[in-house]
C-alpha positions as CSV (number, residue, x, y, z in Angstrom):
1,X,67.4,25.3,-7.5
2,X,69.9,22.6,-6.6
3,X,68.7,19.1,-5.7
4,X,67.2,19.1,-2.2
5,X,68.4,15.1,-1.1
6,X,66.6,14.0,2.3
7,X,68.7,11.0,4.2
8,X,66.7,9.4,6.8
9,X,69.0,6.9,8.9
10,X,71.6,7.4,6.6
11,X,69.3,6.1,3.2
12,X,68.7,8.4,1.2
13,X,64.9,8.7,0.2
14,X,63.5,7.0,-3.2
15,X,62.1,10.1,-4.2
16,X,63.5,13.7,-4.2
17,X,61.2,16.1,-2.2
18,X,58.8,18.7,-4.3
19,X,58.6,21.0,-1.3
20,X,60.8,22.0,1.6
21,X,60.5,24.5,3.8
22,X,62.6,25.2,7.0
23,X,62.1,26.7,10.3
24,X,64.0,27.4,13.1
25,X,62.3,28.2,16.5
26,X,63.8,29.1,19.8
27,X,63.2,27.1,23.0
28,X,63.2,30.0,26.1
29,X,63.3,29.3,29.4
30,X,60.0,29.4,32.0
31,X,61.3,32.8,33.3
32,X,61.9,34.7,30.0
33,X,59.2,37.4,29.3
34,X,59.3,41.1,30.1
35,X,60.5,43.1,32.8
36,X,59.2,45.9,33.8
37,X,61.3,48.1,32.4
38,X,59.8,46.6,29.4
39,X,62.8,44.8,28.5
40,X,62.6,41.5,26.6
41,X,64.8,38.4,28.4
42,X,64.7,35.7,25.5
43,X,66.7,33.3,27.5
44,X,67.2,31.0,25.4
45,X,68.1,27.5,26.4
46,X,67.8,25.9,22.8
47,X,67.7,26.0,19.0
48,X,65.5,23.8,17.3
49,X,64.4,23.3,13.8
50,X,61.4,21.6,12.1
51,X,61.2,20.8,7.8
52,X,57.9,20.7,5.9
53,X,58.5,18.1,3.7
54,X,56.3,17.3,0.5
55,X,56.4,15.0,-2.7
56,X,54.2,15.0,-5.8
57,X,53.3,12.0,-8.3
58,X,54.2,9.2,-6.0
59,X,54.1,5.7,-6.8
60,X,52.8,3.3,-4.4
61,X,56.3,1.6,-3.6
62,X,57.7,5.1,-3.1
63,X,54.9,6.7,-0.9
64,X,55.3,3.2,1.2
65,X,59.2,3.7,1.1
66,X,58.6,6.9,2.4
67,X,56.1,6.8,5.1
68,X,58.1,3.8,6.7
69,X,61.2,5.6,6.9
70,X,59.4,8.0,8.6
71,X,57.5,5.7,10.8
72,X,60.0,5.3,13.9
73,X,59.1,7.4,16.9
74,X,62.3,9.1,16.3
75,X,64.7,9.4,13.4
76,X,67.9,10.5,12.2
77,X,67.6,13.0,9.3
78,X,70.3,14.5,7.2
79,X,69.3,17.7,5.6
80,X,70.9,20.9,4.1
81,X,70.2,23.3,6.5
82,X,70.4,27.0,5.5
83,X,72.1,28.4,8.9
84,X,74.6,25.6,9.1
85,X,75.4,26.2,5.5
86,X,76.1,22.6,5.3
87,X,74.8,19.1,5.7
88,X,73.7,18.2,9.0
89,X,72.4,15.2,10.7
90,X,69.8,15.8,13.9
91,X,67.0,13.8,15.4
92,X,63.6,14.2,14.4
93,X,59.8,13.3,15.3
94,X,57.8,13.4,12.4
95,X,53.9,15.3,12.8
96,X,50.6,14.5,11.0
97,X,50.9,12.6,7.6
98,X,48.5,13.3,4.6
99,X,48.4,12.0,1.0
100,X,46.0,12.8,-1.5
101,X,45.4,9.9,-4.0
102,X,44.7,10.5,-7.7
103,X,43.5,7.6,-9.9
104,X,45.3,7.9,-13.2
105,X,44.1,3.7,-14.2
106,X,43.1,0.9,-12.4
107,X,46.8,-0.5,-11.0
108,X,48.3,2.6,-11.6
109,X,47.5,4.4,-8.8
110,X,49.5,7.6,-8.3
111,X,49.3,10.2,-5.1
112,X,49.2,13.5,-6.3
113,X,50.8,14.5,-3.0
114,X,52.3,13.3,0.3
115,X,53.3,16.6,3.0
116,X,54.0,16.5,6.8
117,X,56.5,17.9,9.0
118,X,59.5,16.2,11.1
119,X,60.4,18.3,14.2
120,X,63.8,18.1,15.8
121,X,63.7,16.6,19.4
């Protein structure tokens, strides 16, 4: 699999992510649903995407690197994205952050794992 490289602001990350996983979901307006025909009217009014993002052995710089580029209510994140089939650049929110810590030795702290999700706006 080729290098997945996460920018964020234009900086690219200290750490390549482990795990990425993409979605895309469709925003429909208030008066799609079904007629009574039983016909489905999407109407669609927007495309939007969300990442699952995850690392594995992180230092403590890079976990900190990380979760304060991720820290702004909103952030600019350049991604390979699959439909595109390019680089793109959207605006994000990021979800619920969790890291699991694993104690190698005292002062070397390492977590095992760092996952959350960034949602485009």
């Amino acid at each position: 699999m080729d290098n997945i490289v996460i920018k964020v602001g234009g900086v690219t990350l200290p750490k390549e992510v482990s795990k990425f996983k993409w979605k895309k979901s469709d925003v429909s307006a208030k008066n799609a649903g079904r007629t009574q025909d039983v016909k489905m009217h999407k109407n669609r009014l927007a495309k939007k995407r969300t990442l699952s993002l995850g690392w594995v052995n992180l230092t403590k710089e890079q976990i900190h690197q990380i979760l304060v580029a991720f820290d702004p209510e909103y952030i600019m994140v350049t991604y390979w994205d699959p439909l595109a089939g390019t680089d793109v650049t959207k605006e994000f929110y990021t979800g619920d952050m969790e890291a699991n810590v694993k104690w190698w030795e005292k002062g070397h702290e390492r977590y095992s794992t760092l996952d959350f999700d960034v949602i485009e706006r």
